[in-house]
TIDOMI-351922 format. One record per atom (N, C-alpha, C): x, y, z. Coordinates in steps of 0.05 Angstrom, whole numbers, padded with zeros to 5 digits, always signed. Layout:
# residues N
XYZ ...
END
This chain:
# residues 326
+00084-00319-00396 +00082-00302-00373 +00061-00313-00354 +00065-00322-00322 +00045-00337-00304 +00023-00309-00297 +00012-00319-00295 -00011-00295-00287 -00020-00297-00256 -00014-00284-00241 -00021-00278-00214 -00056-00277-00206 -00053-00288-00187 -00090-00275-00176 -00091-00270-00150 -00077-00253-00149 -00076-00242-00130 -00065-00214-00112 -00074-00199-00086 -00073-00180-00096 -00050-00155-00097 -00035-00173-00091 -00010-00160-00101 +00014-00182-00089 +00044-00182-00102 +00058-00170-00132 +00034-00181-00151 +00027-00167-00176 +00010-00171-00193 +00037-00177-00213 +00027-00185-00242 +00040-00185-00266 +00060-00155-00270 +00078-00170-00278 +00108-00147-00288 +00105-00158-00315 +00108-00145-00333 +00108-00150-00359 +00145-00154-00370 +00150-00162-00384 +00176-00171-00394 +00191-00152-00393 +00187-00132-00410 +00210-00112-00404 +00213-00096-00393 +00193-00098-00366 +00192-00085-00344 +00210-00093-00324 +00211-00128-00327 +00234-00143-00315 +00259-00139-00323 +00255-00135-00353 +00283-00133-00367 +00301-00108-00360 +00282-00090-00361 +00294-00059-00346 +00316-00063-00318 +00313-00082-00301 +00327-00078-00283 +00348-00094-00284 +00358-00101-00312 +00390-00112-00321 +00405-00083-00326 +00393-00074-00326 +00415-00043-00330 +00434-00046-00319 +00458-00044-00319 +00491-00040-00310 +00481-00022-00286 +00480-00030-00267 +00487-00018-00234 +00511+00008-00243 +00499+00028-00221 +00509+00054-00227 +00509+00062-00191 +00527+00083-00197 +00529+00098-00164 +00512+00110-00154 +00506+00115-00124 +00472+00123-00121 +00491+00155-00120 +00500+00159-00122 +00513+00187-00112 +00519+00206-00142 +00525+00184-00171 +00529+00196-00189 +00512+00216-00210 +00520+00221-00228 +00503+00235-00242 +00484+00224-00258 +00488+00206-00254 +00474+00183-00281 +00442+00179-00256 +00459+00167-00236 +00438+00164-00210 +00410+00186-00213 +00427+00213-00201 +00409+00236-00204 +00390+00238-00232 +00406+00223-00254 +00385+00235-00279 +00358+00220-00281 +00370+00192-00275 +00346+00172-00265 +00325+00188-00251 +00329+00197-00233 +00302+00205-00217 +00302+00227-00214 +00316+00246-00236 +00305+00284-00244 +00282+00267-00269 +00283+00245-00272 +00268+00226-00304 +00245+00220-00287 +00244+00214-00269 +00217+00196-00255 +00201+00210-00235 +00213+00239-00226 +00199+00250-00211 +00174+00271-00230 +00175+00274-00251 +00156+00295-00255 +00129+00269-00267 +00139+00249-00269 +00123+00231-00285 +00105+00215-00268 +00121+00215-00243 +00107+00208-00213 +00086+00218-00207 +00102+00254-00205 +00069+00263-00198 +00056+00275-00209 +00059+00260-00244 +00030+00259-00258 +00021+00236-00261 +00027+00223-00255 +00017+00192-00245 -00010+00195-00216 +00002+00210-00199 -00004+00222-00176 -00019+00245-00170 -00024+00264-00189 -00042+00278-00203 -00025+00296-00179 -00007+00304-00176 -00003+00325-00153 +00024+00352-00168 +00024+00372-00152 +00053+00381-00164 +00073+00398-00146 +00056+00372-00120 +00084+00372-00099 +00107+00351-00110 +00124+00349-00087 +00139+00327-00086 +00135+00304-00077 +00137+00288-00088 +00140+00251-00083 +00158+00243-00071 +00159+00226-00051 +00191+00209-00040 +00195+00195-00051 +00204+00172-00056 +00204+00140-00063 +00224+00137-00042 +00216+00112-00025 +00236+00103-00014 +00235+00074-00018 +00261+00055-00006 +00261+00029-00008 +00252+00017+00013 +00221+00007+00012 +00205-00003+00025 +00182-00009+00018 +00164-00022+00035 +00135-00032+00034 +00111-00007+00036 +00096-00005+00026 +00077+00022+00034 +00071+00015+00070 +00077-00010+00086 +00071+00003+00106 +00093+00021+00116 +00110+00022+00114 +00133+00036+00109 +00125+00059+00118 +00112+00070+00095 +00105+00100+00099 +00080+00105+00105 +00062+00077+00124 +00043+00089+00142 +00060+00099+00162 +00085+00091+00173 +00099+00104+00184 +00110+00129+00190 +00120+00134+00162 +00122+00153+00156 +00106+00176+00163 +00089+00172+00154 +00059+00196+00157 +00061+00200+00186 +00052+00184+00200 +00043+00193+00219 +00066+00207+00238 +00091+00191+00236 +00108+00202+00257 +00119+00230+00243 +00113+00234+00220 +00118+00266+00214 +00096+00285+00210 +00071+00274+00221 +00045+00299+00223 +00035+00303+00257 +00038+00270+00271 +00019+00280+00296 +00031+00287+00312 +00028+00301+00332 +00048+00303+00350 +00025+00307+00384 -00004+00302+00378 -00011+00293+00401 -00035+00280+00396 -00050+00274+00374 -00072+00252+00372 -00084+00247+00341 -00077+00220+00340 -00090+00208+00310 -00121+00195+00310 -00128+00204+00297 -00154+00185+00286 -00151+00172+00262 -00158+00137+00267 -00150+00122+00246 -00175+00115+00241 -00183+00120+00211 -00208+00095+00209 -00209+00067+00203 -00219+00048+00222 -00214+00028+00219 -00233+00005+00207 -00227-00019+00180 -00255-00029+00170 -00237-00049+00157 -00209-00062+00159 -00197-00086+00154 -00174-00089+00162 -00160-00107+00157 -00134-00113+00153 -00106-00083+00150 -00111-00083+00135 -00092-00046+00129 -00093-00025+00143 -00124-00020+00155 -00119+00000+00167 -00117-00018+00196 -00120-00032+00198 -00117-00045+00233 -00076-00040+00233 -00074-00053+00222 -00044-00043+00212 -00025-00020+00222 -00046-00002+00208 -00033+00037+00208 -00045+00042+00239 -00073+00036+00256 -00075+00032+00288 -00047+00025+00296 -00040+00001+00293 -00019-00008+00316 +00007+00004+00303 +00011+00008+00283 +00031+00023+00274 +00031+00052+00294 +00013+00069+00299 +00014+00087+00313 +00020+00086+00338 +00010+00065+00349 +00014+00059+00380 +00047+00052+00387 +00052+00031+00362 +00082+00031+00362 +00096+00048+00365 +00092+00081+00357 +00111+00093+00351 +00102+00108+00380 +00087+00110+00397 +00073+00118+00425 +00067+00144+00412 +00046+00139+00393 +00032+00159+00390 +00001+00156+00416 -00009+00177+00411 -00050+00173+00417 -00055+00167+00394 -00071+00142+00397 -00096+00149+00372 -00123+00131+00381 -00131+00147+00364 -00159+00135+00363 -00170+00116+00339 -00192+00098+00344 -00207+00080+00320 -00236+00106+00321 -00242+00098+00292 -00268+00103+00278 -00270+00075+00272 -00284+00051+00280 -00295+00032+00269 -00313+00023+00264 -00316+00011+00233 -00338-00001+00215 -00331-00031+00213 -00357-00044+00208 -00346-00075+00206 -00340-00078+00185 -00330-00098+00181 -00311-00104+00151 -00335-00113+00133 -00323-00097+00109 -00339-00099+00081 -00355-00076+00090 -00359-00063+00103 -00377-00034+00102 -00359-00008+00096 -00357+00016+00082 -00335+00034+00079 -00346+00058+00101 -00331+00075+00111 -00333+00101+00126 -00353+00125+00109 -00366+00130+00123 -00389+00147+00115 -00372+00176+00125 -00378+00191+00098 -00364+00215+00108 -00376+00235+00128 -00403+00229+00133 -00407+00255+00155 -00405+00236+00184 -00396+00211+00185 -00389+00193+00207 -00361+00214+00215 -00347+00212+00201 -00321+00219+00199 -00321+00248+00211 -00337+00265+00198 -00344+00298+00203 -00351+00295+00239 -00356+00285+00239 -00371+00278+00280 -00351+00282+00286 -00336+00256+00286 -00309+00249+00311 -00288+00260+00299 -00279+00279+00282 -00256+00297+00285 -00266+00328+00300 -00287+00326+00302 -00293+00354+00317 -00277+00348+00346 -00267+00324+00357 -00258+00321+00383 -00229+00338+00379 -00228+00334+00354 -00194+00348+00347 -00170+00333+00351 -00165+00334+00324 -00135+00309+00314 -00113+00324+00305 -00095+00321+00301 -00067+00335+00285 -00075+00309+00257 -00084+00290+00253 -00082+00277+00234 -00104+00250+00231 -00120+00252+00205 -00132+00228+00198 -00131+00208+00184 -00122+00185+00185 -00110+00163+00171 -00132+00144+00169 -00134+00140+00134 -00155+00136+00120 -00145+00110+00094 -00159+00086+00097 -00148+00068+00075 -00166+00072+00055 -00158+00075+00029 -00178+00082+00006 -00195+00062+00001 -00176+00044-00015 -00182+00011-00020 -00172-00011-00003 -00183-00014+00009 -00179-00043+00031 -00176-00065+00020 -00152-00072+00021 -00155-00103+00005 -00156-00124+00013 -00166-00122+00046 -00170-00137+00064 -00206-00147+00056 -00220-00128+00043 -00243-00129+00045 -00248-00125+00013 -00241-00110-00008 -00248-00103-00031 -00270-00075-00028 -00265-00068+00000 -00280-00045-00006 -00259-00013-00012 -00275+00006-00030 -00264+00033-00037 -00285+00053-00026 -00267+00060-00001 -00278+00085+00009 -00281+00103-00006 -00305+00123-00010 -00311+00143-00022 -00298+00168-00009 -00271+00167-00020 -00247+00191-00023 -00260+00223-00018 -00271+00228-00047 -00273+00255-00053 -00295+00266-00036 -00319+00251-00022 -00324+00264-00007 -00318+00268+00027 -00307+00240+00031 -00298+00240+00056 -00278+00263+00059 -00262+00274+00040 -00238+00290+00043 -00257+00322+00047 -00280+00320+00025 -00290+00347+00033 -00303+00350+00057 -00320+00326+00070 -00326+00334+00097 -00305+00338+00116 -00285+00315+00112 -00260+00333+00136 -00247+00362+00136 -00242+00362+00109 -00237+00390+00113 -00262+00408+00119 -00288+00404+00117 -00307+00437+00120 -00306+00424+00158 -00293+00401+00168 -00299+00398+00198 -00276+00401+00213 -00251+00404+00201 -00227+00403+00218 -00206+00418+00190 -00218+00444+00194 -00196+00441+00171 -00162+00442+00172 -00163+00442+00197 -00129+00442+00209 -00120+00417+00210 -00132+00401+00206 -00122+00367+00212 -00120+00349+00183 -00093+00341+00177 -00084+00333+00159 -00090+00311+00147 -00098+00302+00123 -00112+00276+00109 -00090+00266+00106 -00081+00237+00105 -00064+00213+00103 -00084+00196+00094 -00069+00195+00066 -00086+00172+00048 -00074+00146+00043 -00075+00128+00056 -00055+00104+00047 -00077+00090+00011 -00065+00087-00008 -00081+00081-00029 -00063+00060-00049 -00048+00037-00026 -00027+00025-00039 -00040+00007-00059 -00067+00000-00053 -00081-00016-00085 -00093-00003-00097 -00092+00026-00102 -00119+00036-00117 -00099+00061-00130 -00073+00065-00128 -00057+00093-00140 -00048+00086-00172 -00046+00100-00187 -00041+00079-00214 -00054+00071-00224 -00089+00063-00215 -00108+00045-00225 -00131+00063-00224 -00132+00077-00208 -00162+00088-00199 -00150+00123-00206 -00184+00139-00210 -00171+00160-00207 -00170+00177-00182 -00138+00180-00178 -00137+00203-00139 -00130+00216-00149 -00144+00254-00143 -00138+00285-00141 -00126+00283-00123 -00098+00272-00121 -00081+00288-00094 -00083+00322-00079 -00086+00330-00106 -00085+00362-00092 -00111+00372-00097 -00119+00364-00122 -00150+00372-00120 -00173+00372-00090 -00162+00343-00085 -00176+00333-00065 -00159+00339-00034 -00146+00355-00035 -00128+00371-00014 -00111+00352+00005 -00108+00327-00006 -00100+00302+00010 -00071+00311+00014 -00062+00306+00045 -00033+00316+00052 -00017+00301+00042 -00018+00273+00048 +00003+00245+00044 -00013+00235+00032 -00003+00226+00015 -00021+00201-00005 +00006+00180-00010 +00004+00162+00001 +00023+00133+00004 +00017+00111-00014 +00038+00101-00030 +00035+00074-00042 +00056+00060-00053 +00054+00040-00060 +00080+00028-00064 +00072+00009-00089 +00093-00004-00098 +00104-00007-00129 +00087-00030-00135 +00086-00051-00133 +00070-00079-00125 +00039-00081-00139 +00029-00063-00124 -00004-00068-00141 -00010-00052-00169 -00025-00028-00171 -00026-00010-00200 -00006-00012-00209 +00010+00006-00203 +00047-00002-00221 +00034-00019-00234 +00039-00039-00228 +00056-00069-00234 +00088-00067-00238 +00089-00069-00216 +00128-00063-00211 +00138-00085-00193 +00160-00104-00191 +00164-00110-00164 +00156-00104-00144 +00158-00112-00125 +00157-00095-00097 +00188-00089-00089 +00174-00073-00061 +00209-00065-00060 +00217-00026-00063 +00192-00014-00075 +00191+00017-00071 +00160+00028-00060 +00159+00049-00046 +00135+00067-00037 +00143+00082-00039 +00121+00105-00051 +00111+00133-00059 +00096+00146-00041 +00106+00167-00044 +00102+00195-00013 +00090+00218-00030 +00067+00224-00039 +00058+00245-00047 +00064+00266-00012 +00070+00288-00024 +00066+00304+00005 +00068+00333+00004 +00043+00346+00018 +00032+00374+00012 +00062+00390+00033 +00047+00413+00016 +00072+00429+00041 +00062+00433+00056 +00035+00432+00064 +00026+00433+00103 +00037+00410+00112 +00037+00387+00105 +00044+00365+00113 +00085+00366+00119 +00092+00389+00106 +00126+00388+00107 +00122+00409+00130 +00101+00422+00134 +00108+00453+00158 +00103+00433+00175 +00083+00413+00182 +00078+00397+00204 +00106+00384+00212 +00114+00376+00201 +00143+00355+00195 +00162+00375+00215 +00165+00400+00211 +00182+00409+00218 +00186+00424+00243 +00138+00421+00258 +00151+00422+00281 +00144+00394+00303 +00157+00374+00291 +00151+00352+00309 +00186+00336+00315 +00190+00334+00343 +00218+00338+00341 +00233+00308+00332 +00221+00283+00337 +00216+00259+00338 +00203+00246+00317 +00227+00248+00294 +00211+00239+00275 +00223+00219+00264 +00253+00202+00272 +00264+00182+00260 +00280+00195+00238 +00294+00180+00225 +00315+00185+00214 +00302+00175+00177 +00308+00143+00181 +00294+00135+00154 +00273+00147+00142 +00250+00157+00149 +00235+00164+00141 +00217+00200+00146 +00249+00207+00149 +00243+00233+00163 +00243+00248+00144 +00213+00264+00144 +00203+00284+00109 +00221+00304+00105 +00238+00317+00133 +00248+00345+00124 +00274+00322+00107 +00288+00300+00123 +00314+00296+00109 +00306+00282+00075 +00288+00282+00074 +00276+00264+00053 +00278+00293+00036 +00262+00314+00045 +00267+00335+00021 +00283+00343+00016 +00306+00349+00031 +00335+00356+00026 +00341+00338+00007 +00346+00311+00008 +00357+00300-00012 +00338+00298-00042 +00305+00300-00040 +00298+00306-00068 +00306+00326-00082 +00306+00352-00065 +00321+00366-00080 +00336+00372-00096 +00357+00334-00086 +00377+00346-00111 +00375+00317-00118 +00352+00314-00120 +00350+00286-00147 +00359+00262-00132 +00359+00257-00107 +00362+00236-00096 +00349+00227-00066 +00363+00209-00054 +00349+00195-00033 +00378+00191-00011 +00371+00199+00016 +00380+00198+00039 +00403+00169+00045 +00392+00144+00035 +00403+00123+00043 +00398+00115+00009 +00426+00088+00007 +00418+00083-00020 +00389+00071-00021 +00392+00080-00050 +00355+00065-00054 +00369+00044-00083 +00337+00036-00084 +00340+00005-00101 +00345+00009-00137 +00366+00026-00143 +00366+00032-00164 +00356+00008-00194 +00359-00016-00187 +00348-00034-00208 +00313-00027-00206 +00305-00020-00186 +00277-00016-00188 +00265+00006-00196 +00291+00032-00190 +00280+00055-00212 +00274+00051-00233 +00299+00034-00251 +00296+00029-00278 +00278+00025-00286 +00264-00006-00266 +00244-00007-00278 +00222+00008-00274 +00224+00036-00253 +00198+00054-00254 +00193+00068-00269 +00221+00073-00283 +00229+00091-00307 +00214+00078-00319 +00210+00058-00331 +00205+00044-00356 +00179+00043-00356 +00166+00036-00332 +00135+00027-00330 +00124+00066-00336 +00141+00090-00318 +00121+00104-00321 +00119+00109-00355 +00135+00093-00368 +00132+00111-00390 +00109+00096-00398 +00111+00071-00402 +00079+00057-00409 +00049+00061-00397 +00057+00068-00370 +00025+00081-00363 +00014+00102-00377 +00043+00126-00375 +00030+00155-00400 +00023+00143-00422 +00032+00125-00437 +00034+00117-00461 +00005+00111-00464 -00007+00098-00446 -00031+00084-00447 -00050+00113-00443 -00040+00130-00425 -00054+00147-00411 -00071+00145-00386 -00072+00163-00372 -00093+00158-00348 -00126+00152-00347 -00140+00166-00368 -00165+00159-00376 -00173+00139-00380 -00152+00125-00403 -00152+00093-00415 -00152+00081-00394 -00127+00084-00381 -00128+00058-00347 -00137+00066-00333 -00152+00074-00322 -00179+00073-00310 -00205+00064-00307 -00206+00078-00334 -00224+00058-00353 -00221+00031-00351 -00202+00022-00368 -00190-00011-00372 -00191-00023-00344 -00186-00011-00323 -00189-00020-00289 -00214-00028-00284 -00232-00004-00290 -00268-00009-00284 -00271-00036-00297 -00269-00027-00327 -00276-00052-00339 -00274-00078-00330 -00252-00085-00320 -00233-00102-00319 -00247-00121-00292 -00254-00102-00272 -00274-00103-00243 -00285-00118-00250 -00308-00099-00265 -00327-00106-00270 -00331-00129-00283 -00312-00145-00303 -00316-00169-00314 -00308-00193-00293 -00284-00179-00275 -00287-00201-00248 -00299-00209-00230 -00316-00184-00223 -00342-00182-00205 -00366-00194-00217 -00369-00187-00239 -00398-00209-00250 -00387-00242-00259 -00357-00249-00258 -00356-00270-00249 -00356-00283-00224 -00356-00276-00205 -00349-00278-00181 -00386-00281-00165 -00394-00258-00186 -00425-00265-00168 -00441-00280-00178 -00432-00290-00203 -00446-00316-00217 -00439-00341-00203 -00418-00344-00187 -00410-00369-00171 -00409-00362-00135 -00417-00340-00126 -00415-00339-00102 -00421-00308-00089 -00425-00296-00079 -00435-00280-00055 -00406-00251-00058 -00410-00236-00064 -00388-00222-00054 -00388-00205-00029 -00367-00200-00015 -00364-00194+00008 -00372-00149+00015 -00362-00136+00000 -00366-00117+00000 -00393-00095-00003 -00402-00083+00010 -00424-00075+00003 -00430-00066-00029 -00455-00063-00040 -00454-00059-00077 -00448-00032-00074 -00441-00015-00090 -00430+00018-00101 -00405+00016-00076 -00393+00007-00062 -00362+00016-00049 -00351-00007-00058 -00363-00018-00075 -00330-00045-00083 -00303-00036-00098 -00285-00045-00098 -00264-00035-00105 -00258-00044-00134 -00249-00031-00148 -00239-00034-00177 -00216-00047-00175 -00198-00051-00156 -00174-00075-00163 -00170-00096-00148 -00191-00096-00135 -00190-00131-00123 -00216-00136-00109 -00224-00157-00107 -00256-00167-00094 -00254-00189-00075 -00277-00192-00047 -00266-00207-00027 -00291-00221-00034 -00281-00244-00022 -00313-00268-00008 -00308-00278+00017 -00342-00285+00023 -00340-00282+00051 -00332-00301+00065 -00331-00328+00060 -00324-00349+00078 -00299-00366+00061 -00293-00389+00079 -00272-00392+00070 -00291-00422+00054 -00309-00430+00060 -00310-00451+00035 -00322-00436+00007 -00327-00420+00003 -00330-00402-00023 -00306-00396-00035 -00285-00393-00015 -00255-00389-00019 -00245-00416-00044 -00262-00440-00032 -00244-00461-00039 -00257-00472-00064 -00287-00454-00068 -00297-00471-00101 -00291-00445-00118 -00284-00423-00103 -00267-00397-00118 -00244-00410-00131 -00223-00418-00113 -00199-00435-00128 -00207-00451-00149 -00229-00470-00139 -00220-00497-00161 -00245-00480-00185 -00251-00465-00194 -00257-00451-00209 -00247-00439-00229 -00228-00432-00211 -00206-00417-00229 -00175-00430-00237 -00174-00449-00228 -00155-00469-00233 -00139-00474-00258 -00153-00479-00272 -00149-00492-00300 -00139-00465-00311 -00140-00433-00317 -00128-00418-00323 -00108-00404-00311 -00105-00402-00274 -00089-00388-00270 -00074-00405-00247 -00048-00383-00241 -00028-00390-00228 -00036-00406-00197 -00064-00378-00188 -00065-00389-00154 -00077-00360-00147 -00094-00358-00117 -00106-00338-00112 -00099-00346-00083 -00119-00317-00064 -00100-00304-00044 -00128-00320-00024 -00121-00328-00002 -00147-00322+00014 -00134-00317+00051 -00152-00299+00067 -00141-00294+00090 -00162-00313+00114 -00154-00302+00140 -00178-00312+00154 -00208-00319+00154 -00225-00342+00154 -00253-00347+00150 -00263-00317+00166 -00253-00317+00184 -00267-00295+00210 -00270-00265+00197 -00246-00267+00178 -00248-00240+00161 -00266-00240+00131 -00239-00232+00123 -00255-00239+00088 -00228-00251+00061 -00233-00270+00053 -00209-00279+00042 -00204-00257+00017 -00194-00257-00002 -00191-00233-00019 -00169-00252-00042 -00174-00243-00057 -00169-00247-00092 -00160-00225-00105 -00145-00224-00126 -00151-00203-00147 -00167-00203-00167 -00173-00181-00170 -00193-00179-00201 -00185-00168-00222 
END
């Protein structure tokens, strides 16, 4: 099995691959439906939530899309501090939304009473990257979510957490988060090719009064069809299989354990990483599933470092921060 270093598709384990030889079946049949009456309650305990999940066939930016064109309907605040969330910005402008930046420079995370300030201007919605994997930094979630809510409590949290869901632990509902987005590729360890829609029911009342919400990714048609155990347009049934299969191995393992095993796991990449070079992220917001450095010739004795054991690692612009997995 090649081992990836990077930060996402990560490693699929064998019979995670093997899962999606299953004999192709009708998305309309019953067999279809049982598949995912099988994967939805397992989702969102994966997801710590006990709303409904979407899965659709797509990229988690997918469903930065999503989010927003089914919550705002006259001004977003995005916080902005890499690559991902610069992303979910022009993603909004695309769709001619308003929005606004909160920006931090890269490798620094959003300070929650930063955040408490500039929604007092008043948003329908705040779009927030957990783990940046542009940078390796992990915004501090649980309290940023409580200052927004004691400062706006009408304005809806959008969590995009496509490297950190599965790996890290998120209170979807604990932590009152409306949308929590991610997709198959990183924690999983799934192909790519699916994203996950945690979504509150404020977030479905918002949905329903915004008139312009697209078709693919539209929450009210999305719930109609969960309802009855399926999805609006066909979806990638070889990839259920294999979500079927993986959720059963994450319970198996449990959530405590991989979490744990995640930190750990950091942590043995990060004290390699700072024994040969500088890491990019400030210390206490680094992220548990991937780590950046800062320049690009660090990038390149990062590689030949790691050479001799693995496949190959990720690096982006000098100007930014290149990024690896851990």
């Amino acid at each position: 099995m090649a081992h990836l270093f990077v930060p996402g598709p990560t490693d699929v384990a064998p019979e995670i691959l093997a899962a999606q030889t299953h004999p192709m079946i009708g998305h309309r049949s019953q067999a279809c439906s049982d598949l995912f009456a099988r994967i939805q309650p397992r989702l969102r305990q994966v997801l710590q939530t006990d709303h409904r999940v979407y899965i659709t066939a797509s990229s988690g930016s997918g469903l930065q899309e999503a989010a927003v064109r089914n919550t705002v309907a006259h001004r977003l605040l995005v916080c902005v501090g890499g690559a991902f969330a610069e992303r979910w910005y022009e993603i909004a402008l695309a769709n001619g939304l308003v929005a606004d930046r909160l920006d931090v420079a890269w490798g620094e995370p959003h300070a929650p009473e930063q955040i408490a300030e500039a929604l007092r201007r008043g948003y329908d919605a705040l779009a927030l990257i957990h783990n940046e994997t542009s940078t390796g930094v992990e915004n501090p979630l649980p309290a940023i979510a409580k200052a927004a809510r004691a400062a706006a409590p009408d304005t809806l949290l959008l969590v995009d957490a496509v490297s950190s869901a599965g790996g890290v632990d998120l209170r979807t509902d604990e932590w009152c988060i409306d949308v929590l987005l991610t997709s198959s590729q990183k924690c999983f360890a799934l192909p790519p090719g699916l994203a996950f829609a945690a979504v509150s029911d404020r977030a479905l009342e918002r949905a329903a009064a915004i008139p312009h919400r697209g078709w693919y990714f539209d929450f009210l048609l999305l719930e109609k069809y969960v309802q009855q155990n399926n999805t609006p347009a066909t979806p990638a049934i070889s990839l259920l299989y294999a979500l079927d299969a993986q959720l059963d191995r994450i319970l198996a393992e449990g959530l405590p354990a991989r979490f744990e095993r995640h930190a750990r796991m950091a942590g043995l990449a990060q004290a390699w990483a700072e024994a040969r070079f500088a890491l990019f992220p400030r210390a206490g917001f680094r992220s548990r599933n991937c780590w950046s450095k800062p320049t690009r010739l660090i990038w390149r004795r990062c590689h030949t470092a790691a050479r001799p054991t693995s496949r190959g690692m990720s690096g982006t612009s000098p100007k930014r921060s290149p990024v690896s997995k851990g």
